[in-house]
mmCIF file of the N, C-alpha and C atoms, coordinates in Angstrom:
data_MODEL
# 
_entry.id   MODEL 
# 
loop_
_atom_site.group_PDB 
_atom_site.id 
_atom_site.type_symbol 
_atom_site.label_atom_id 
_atom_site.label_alt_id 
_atom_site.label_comp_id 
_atom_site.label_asym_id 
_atom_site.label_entity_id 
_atom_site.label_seq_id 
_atom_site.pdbx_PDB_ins_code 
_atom_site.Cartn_x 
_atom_site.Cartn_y 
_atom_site.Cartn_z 
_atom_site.occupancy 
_atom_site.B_iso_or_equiv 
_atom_site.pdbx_formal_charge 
_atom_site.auth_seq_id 
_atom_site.auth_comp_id 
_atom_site.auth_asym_id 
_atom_site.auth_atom_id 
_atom_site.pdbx_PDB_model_num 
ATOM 1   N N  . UNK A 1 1  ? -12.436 -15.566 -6.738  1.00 0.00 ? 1  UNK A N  1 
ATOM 2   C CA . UNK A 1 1  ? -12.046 -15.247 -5.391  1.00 0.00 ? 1  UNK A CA 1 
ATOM 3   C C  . UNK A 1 1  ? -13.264 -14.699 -4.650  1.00 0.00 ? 1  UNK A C  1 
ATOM 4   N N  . UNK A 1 2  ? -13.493 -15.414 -3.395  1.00 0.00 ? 2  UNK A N  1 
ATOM 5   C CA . UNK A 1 2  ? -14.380 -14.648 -2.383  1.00 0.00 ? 2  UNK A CA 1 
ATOM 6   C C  . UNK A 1 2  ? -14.337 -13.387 -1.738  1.00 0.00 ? 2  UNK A C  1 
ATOM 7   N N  . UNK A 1 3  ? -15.486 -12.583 -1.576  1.00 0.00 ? 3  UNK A N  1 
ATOM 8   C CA . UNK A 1 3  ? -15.262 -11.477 -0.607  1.00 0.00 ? 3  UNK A CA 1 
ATOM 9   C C  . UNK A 1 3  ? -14.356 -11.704 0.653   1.00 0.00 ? 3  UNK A C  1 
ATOM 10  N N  . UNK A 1 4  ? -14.815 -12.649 1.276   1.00 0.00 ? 4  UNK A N  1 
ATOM 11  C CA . UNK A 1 4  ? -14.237 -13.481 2.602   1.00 0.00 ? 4  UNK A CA 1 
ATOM 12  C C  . UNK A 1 4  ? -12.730 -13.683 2.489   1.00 0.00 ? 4  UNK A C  1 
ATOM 13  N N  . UNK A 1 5  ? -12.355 -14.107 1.548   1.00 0.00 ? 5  UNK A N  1 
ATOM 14  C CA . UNK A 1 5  ? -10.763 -14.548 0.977   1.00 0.00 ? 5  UNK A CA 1 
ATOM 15  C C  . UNK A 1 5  ? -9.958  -12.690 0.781   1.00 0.00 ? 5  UNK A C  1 
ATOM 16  N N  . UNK A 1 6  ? -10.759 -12.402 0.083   1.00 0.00 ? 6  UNK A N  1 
ATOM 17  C CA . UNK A 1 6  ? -10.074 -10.496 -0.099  1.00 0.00 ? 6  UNK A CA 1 
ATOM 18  C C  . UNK A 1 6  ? -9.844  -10.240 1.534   1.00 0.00 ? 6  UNK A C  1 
ATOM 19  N N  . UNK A 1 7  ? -10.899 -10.133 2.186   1.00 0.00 ? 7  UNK A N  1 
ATOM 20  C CA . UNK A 1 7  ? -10.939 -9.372  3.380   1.00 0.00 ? 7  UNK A CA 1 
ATOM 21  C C  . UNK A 1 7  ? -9.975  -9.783  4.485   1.00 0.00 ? 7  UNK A C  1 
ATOM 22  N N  . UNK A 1 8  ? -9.736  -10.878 4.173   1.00 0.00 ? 8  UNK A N  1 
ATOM 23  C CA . UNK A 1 8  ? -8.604  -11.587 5.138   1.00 0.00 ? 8  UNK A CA 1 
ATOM 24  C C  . UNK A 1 8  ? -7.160  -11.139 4.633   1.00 0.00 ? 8  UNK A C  1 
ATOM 25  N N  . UNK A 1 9  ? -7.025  -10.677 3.374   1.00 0.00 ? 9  UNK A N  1 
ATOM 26  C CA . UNK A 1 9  ? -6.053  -10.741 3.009   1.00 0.00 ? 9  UNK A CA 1 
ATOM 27  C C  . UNK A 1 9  ? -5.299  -9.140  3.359   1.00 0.00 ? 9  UNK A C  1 
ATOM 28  N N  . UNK A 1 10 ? -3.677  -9.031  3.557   1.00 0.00 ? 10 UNK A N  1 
ATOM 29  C CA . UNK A 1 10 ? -3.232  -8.030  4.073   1.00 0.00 ? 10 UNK A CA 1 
ATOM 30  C C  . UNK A 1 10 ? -3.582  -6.706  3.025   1.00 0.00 ? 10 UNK A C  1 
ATOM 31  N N  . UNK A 1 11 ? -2.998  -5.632  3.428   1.00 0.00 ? 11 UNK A N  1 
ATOM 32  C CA . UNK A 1 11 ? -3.226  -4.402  2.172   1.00 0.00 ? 11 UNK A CA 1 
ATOM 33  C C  . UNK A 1 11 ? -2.248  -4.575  0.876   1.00 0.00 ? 11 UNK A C  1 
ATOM 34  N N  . UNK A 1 12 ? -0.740  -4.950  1.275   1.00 0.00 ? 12 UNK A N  1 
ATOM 35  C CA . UNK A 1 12 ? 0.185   -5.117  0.676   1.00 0.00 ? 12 UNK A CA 1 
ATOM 36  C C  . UNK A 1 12 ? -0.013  -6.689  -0.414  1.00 0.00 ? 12 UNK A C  1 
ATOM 37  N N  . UNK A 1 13 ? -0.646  -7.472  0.276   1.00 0.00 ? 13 UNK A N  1 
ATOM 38  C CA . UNK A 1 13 ? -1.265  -8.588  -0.307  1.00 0.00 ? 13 UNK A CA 1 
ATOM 39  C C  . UNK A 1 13 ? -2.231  -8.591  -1.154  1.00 0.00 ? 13 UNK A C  1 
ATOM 40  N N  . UNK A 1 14 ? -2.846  -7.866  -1.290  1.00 0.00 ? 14 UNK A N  1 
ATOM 41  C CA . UNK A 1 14 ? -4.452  -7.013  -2.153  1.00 0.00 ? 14 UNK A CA 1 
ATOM 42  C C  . UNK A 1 14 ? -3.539  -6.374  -3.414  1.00 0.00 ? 14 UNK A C  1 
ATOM 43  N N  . UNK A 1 15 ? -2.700  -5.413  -2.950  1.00 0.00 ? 15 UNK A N  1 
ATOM 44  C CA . UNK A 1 15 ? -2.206  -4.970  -4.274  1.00 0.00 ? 15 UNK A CA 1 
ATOM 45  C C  . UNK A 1 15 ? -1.384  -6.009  -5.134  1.00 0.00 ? 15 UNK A C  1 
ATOM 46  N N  . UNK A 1 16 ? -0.614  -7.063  -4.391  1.00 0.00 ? 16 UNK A N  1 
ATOM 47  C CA . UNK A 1 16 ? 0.469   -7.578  -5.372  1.00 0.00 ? 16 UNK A CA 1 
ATOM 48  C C  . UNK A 1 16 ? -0.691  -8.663  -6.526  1.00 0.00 ? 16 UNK A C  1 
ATOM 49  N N  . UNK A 1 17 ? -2.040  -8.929  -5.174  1.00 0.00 ? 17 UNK A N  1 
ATOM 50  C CA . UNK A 1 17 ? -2.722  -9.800  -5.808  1.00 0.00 ? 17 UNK A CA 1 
ATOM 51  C C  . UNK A 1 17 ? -3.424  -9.042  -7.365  1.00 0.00 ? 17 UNK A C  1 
ATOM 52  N N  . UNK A 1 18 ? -3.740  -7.959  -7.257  1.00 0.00 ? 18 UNK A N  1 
ATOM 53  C CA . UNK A 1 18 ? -4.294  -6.803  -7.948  1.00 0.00 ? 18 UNK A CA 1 
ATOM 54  C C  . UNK A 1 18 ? -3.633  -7.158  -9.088  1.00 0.00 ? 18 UNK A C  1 
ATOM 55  N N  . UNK A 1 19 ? -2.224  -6.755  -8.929  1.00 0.00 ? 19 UNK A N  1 
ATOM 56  C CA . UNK A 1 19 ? -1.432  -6.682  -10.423 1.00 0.00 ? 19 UNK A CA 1 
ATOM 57  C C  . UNK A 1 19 ? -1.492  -8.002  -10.796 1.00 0.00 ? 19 UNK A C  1 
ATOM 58  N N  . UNK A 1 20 ? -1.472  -9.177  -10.353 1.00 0.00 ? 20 UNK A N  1 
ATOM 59  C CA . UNK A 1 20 ? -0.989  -10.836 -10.633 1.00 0.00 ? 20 UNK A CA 1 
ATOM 60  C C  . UNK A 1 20 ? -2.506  -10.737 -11.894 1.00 0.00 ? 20 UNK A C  1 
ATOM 61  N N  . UNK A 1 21 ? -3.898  -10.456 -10.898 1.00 0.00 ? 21 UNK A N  1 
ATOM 62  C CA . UNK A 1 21 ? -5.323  -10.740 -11.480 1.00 0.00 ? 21 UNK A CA 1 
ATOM 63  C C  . UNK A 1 21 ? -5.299  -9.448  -13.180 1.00 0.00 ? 21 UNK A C  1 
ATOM 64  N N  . UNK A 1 22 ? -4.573  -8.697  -12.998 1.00 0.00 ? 22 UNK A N  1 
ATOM 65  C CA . UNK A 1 22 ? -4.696  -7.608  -14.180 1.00 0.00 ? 22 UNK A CA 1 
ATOM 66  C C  . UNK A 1 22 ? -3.996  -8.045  -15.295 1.00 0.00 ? 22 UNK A C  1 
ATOM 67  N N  . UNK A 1 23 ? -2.382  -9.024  -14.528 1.00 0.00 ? 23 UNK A N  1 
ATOM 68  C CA . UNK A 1 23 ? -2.239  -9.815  -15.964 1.00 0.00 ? 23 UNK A CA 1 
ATOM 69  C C  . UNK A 1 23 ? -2.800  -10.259 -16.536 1.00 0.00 ? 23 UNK A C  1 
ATOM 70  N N  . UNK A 1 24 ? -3.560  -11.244 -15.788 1.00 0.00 ? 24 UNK A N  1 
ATOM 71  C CA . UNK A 1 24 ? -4.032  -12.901 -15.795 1.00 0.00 ? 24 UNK A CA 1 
ATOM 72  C C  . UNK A 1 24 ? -5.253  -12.500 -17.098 1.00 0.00 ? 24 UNK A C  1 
ATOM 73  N N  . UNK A 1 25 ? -6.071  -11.029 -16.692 1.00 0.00 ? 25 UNK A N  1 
ATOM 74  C CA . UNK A 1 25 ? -6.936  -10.628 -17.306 1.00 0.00 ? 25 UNK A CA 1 
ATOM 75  C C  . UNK A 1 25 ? -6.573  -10.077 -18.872 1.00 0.00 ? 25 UNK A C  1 
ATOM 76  N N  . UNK A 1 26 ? -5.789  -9.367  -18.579 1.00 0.00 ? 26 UNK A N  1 
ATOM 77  C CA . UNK A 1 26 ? -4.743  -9.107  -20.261 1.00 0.00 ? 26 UNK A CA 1 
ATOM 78  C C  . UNK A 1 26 ? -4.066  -10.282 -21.344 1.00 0.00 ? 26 UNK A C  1 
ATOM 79  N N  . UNK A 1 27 ? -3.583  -11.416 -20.282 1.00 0.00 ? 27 UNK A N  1 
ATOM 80  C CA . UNK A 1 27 ? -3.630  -12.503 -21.064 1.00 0.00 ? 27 UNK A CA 1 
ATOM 81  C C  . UNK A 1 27 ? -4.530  -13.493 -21.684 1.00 0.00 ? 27 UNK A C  1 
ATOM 82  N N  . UNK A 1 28 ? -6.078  -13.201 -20.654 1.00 0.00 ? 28 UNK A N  1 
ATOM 83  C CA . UNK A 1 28 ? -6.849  -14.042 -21.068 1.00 0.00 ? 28 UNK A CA 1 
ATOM 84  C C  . UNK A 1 28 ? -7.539  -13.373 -22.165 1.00 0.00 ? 28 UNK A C  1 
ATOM 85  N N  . UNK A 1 29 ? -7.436  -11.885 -22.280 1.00 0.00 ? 29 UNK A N  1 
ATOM 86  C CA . UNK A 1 29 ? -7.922  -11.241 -23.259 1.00 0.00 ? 29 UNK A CA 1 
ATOM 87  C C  . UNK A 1 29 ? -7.154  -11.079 -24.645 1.00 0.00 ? 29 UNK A C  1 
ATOM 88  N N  . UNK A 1 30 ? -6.050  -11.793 -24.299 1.00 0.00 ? 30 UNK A N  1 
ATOM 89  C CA . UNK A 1 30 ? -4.994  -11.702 -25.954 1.00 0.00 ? 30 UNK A CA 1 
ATOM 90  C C  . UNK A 1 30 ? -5.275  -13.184 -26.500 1.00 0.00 ? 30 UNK A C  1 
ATOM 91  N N  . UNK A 1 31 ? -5.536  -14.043 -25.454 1.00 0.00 ? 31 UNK A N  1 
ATOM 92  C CA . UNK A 1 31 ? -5.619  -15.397 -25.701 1.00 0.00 ? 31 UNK A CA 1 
ATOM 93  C C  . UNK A 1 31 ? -7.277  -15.432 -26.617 1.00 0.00 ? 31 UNK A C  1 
ATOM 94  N N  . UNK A 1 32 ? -8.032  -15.084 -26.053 1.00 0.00 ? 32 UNK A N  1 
ATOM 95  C CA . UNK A 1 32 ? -9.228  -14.544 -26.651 1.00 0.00 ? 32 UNK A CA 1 
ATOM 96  C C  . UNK A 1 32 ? -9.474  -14.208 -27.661 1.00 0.00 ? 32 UNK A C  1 
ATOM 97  N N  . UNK A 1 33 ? -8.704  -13.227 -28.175 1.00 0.00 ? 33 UNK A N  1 
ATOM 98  C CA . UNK A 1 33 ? -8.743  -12.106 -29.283 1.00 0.00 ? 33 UNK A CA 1 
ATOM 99  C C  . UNK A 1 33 ? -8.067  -13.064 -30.326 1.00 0.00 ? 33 UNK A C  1 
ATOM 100 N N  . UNK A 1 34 ? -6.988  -13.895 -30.249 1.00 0.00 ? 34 UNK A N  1 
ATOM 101 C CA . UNK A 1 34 ? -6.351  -14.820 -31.430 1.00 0.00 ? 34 UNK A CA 1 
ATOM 102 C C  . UNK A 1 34 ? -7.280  -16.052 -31.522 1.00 0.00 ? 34 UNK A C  1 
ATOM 103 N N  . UNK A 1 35 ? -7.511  -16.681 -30.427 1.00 0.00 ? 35 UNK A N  1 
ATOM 104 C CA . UNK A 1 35 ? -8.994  -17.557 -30.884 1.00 0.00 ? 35 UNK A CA 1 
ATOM 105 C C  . UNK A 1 35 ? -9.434  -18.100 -29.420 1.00 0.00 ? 35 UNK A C  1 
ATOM 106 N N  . UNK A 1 36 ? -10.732 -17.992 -29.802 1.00 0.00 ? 36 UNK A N  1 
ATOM 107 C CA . UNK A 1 36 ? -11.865 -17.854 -28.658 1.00 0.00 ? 36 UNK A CA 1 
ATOM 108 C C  . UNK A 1 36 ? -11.357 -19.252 -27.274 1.00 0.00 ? 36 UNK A C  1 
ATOM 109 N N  . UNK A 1 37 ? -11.368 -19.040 -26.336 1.00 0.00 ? 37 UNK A N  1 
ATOM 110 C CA . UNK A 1 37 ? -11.162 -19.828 -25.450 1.00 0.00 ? 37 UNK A CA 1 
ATOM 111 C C  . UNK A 1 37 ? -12.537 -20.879 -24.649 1.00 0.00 ? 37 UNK A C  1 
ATOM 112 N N  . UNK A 1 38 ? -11.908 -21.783 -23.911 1.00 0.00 ? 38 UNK A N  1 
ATOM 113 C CA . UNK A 1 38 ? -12.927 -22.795 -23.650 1.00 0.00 ? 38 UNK A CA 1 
ATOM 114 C C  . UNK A 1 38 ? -14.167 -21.748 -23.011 1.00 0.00 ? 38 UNK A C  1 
ATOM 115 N N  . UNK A 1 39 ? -13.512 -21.519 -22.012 1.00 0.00 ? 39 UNK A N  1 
ATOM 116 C CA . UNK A 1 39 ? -14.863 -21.111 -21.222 1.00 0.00 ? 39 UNK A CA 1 
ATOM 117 C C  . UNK A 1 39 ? -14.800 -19.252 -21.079 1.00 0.00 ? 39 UNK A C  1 
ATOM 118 N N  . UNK A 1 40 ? -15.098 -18.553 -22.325 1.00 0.00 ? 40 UNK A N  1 
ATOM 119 C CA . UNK A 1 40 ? -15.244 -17.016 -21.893 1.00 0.00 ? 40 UNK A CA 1 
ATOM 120 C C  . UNK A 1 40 ? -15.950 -16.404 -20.499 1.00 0.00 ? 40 UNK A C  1 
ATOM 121 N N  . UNK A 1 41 ? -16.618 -17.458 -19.787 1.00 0.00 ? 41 UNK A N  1 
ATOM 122 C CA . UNK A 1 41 ? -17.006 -16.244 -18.447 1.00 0.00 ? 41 UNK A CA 1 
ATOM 123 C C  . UNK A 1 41 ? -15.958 -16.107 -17.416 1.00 0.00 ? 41 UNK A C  1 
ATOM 124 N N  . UNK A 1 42 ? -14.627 -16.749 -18.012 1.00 0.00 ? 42 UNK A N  1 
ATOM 125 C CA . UNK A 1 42 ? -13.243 -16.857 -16.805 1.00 0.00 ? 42 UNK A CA 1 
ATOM 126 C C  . UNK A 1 42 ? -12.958 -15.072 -17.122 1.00 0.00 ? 42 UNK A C  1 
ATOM 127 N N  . UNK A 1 43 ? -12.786 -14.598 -18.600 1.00 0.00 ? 43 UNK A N  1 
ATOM 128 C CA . UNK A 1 43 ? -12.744 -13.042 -18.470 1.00 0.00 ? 43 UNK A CA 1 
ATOM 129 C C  . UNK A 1 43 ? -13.502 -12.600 -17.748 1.00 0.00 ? 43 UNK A C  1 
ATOM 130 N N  . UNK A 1 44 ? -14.710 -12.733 -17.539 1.00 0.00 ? 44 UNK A N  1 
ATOM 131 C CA . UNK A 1 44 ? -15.932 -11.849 -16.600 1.00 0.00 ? 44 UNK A CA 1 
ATOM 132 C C  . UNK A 1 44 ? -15.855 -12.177 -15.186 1.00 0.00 ? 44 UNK A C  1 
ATOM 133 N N  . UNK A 1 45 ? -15.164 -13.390 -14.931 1.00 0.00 ? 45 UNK A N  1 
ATOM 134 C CA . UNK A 1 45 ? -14.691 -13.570 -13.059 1.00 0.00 ? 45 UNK A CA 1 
ATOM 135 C C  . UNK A 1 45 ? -14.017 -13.123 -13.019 1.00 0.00 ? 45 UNK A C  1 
ATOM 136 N N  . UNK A 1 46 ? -12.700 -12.970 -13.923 1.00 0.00 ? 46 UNK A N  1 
ATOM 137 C CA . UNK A 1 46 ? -11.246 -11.952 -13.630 1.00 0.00 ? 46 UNK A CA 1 
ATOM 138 C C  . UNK A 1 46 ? -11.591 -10.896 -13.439 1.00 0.00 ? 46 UNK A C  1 
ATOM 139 N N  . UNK A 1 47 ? -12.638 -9.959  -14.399 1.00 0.00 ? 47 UNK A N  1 
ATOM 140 C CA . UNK A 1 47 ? -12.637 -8.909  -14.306 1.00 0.00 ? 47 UNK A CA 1 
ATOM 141 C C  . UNK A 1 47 ? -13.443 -8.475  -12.964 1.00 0.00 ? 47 UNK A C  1 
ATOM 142 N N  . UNK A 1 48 ? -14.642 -9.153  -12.925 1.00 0.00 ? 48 UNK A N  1 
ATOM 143 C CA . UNK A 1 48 ? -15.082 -9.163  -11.528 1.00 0.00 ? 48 UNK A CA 1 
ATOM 144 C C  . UNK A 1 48 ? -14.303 -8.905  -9.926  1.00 0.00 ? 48 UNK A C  1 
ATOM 145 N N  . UNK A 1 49 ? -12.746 -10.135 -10.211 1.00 0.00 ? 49 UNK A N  1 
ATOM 146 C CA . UNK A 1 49 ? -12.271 -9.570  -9.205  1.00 0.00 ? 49 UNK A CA 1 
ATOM 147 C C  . UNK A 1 49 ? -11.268 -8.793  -8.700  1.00 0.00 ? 49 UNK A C  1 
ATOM 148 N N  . UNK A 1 50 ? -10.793 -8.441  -10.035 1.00 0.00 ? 50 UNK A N  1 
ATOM 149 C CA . UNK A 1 50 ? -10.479 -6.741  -10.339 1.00 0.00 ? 50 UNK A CA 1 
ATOM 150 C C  . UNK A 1 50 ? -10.792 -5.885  -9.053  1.00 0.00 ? 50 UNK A C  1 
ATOM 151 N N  . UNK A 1 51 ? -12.344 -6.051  -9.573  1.00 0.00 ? 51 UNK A N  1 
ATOM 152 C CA . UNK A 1 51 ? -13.344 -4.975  -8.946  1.00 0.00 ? 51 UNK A CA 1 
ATOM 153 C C  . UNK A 1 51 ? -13.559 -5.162  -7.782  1.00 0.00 ? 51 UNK A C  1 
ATOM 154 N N  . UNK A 1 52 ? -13.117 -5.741  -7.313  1.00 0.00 ? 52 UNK A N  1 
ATOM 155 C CA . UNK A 1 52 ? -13.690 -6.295  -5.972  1.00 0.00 ? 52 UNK A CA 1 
ATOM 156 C C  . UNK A 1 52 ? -12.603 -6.045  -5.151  1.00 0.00 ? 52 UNK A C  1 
ATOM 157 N N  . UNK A 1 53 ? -11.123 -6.202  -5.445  1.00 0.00 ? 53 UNK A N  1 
ATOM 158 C CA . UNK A 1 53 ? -9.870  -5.960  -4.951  1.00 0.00 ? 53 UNK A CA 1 
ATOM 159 C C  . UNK A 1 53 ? -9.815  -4.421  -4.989  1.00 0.00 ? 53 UNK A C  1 
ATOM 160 N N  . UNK A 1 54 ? -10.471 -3.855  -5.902  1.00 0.00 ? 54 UNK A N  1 
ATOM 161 C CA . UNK A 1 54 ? -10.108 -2.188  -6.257  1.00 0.00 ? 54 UNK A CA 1 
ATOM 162 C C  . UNK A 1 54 ? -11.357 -1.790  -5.258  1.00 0.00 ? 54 UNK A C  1 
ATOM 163 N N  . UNK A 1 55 ? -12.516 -2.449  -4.936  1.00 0.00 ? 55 UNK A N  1 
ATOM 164 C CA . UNK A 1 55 ? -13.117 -1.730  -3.744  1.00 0.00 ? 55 UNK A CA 1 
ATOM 165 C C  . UNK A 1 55 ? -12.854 -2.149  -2.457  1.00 0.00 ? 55 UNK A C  1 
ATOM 166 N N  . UNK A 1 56 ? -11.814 -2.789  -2.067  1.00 0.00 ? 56 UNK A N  1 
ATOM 167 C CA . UNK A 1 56 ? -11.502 -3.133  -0.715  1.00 0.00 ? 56 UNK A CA 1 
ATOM 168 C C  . UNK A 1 56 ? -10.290 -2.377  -0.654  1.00 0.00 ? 56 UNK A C  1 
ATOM 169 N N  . UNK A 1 57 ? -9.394  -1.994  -1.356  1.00 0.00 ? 57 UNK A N  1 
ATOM 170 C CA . UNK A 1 57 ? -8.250  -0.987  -1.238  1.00 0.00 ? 57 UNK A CA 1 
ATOM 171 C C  . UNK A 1 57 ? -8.883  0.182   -0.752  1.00 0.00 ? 57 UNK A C  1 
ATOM 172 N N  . UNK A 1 58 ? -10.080 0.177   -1.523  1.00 0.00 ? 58 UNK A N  1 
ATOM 173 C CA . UNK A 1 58 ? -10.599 2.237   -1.565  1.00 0.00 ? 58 UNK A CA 1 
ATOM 174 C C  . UNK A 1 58 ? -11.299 2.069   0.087   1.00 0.00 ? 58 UNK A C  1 
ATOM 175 N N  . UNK A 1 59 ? -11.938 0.724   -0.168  1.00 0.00 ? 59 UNK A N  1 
ATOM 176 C CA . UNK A 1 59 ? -12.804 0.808   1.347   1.00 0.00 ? 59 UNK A CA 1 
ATOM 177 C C  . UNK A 1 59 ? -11.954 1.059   2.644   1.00 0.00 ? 59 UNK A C  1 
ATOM 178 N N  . UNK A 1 60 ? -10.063 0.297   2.837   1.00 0.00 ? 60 UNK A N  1 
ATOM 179 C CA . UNK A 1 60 ? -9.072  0.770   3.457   1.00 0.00 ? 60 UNK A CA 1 
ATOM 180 C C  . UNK A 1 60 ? -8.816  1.767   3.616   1.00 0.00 ? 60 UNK A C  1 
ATOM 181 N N  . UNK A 1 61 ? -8.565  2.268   2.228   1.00 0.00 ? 61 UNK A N  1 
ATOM 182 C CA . UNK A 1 61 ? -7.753  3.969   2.560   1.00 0.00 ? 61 UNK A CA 1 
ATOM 183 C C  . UNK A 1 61 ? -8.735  4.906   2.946   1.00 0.00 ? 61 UNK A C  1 
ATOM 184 N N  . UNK A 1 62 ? -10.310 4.537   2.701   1.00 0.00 ? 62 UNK A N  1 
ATOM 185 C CA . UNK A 1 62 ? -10.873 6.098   3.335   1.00 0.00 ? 62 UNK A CA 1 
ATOM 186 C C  . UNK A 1 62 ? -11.295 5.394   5.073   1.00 0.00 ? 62 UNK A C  1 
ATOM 187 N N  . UNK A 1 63 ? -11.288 4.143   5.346   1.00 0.00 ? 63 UNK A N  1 
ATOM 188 C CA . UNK A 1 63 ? -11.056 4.088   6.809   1.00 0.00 ? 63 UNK A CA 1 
ATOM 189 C C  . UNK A 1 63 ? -10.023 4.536   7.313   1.00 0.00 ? 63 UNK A C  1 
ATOM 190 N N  . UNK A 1 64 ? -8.855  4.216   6.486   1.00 0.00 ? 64 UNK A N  1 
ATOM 191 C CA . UNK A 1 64 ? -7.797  5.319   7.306   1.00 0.00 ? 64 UNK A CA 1 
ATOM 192 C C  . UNK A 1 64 ? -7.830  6.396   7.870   1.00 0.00 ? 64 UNK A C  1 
ATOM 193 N N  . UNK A 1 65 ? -8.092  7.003   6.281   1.00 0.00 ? 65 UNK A N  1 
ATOM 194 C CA . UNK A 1 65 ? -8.188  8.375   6.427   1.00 0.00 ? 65 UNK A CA 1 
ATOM 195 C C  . UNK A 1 65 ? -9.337  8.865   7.368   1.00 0.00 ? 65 UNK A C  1 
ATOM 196 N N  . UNK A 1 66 ? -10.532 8.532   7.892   1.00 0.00 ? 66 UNK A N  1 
ATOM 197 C CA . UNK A 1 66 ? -10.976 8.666   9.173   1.00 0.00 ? 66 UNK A CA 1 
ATOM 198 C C  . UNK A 1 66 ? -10.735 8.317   10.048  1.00 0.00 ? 66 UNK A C  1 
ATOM 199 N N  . UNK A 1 67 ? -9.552  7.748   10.372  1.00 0.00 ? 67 UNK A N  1 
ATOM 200 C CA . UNK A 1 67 ? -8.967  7.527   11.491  1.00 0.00 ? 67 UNK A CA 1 
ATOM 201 C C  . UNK A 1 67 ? -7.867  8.269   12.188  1.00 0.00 ? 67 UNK A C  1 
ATOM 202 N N  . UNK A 1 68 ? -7.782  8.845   11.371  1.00 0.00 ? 68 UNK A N  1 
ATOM 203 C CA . UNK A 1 68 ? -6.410  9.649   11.058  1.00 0.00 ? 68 UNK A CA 1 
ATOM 204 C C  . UNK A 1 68 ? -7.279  11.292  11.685  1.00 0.00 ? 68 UNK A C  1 
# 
């Protein structure tokens, strides 16, 4: 997922996407762990956009909160 694609996306939309990508990441990591999968850098993009969803939430709420 793109920065561009996150940023468009609503707040409420960021989180549901959040939890969908945290499965996706837990499954690809059980799938993993019983035997190795085609392409292992799909864990390191998942987790990537984890991170990327968890800094556009934080980057929201403290604009709020200076707005406020």
């Amino acid at each position: 997922m793109k920065k561009e694609d996150i940023r468009e996306l609503t707040t409420d939309e960021l989180r549901l996407r959040l939890e969908e990508e945290k499965a996706m990441y837990q499954k690809l990591k059980m799938n993993h762990a019983v035997s190795p999968i085609e392409n292992p850098m799909k864990i390191r993009a998942t987790r990537r956009g984890i991170a990327m969803i968890h800094t556009e939430l934080t980057k929201r709420a403290s604009a709020d909160q200076t707005t406020k």
